[in-house]
N, C-alpha and C positions, 0 to 999 in steps of 0.2 A: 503494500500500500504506500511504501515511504516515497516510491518512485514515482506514480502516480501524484502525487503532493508536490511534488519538484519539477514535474513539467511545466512551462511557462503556458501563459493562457493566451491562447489565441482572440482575436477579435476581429470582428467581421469589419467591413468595408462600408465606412455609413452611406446613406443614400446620396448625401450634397456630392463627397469624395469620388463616387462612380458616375454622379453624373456629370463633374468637369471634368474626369478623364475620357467619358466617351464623346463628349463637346470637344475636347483637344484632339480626339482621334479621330473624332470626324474632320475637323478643320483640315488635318496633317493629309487625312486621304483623299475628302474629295478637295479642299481646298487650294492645294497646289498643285494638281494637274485643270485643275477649272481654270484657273489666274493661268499656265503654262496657254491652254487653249486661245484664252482669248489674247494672250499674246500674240497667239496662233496668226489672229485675225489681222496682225497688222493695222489696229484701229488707230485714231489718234488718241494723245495723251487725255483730253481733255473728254472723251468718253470713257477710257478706263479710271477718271477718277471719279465720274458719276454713276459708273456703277461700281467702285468701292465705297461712297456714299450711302447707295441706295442698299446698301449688304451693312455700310454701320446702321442706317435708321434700320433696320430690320431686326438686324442681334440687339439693340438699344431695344427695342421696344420689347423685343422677348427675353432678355435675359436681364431685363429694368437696370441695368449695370453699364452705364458712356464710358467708362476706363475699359471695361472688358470687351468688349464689343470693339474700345479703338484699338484693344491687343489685337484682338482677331484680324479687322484691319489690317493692319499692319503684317501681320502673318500675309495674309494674302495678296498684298503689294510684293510681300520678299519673294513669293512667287511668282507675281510675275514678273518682278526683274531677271529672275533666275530663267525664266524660260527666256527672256531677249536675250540676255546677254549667251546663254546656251544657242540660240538662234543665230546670232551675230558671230558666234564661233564657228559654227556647222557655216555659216555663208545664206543661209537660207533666204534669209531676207533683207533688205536695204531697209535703210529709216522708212516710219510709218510716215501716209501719203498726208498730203494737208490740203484740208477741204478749204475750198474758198470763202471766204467772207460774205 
């Protein structure tokens, strides 16, 4: 019995804990091949920031947290830099086009 007494006590995983892990792993999976995508797209600057906007009012509104939402953010920008600059290696593509005024 004395060893039973001396094993350390395990403790489960509280609910908040699993839920920002599987928000961060969602982020990691679908987030940075989304941002890679619409890198894809060769859009201009000034549409990939309206829709990193439109994805902060969206995590802001559901996860009632503007610091966390602007991490998110931000995570998703580092994607898509990472896919130009990946782009920009491969040759794949020249600067994005600029729409007329």
């Amino acid at each position: 019995m004395a060893a039973v007494a001396d094993a350390p006590e395990r403790r489960a995983i509280s609910g908040v804990t699993m839920g920002w892990l599987l928000l961060f792993f969602l982020v990691l999976i679908l987030g940075f091949p989304l941002m890679m995508m619409v890198a894809a797209l060769s859009l201009g600057l000034w549409l990939v920031w309206a829709i990193l906007g439109l994805v902060w009012a969206i995590f802001t509104f559901l996860l009632h947290d503007a610091a966390m939402a602007l991490l998110l953010v931000a995570v998703l920008w580092l994607g898509y830099r990472m896919g130009r600059n990946r782009q920009a290696q491969d040759g794949a593509n020249g600067p994005a086009p600029r729409l007329p005024h």
